[in-house]
C-alpha positions in Angstrom: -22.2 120.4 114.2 -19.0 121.2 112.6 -16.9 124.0 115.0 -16.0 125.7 112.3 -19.8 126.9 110.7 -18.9 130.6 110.1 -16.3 129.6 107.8 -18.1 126.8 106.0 -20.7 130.0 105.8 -18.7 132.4 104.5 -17.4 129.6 101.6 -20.6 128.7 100.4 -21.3 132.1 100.3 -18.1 133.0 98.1 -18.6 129.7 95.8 -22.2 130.4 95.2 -21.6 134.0 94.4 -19.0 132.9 91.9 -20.9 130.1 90.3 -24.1 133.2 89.8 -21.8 135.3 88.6 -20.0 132.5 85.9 -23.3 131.8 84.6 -24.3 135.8 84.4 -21.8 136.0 82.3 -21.9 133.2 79.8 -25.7 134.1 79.3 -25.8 138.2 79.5 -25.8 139.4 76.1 -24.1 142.8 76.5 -21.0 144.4 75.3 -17.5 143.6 77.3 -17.4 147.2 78.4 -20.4 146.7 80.1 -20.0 143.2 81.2 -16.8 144.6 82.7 -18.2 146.9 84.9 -21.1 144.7 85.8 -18.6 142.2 87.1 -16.2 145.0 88.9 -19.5 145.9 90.8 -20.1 142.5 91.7 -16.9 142.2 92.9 -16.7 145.4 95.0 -20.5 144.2 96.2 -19.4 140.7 97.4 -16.4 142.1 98.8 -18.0 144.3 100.9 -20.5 141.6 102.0 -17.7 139.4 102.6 -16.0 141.7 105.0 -19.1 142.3 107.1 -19.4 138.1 108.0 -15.9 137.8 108.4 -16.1 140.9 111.2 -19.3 139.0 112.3 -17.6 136.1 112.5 -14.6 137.7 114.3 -16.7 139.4 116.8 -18.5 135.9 117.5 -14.7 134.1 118.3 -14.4 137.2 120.0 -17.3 136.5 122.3 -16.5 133.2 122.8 -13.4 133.2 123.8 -14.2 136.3 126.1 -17.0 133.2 127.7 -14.6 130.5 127.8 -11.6 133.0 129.8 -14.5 133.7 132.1 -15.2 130.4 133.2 -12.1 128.9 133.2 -10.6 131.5 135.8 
């Protein structure tokens, strides 16, 4: 397994999420006002989702390194 998963997570995540939203956009047929804000909620949606696995993610590193102090001393 790769050491670095929650980042390869967090990636895929971001890339997919672009690639749904690209191809939203190319077949939505809507005004650009609308699209605009469709995409600005998106964004402010993935951000926020984004932010939650990256604390997850820091909380985990967190933990283990918090383990690895413990039985090292």
């Amino acid at each position: 397994m790769s050491d670095n998963k929650g980042g390869e997570i967090i990636g895929a995540f971001v890339v997919g999420g672009l690639i749904g939203a690209a191809l939203g956009i190319l077949f939505a047929p809507k005004a650009g006002k609308e699209t605009r804000e469709e995409l600005g909620d998106w964004m402010d949606e993935t951000k926020e989702k984004a932010k939650e696995k990256l604390e997850k993610l820091e909380e985990e590193i967190k933990r283990r390194k918090d383990h690895l102090l413990k039985h090292t001393n």
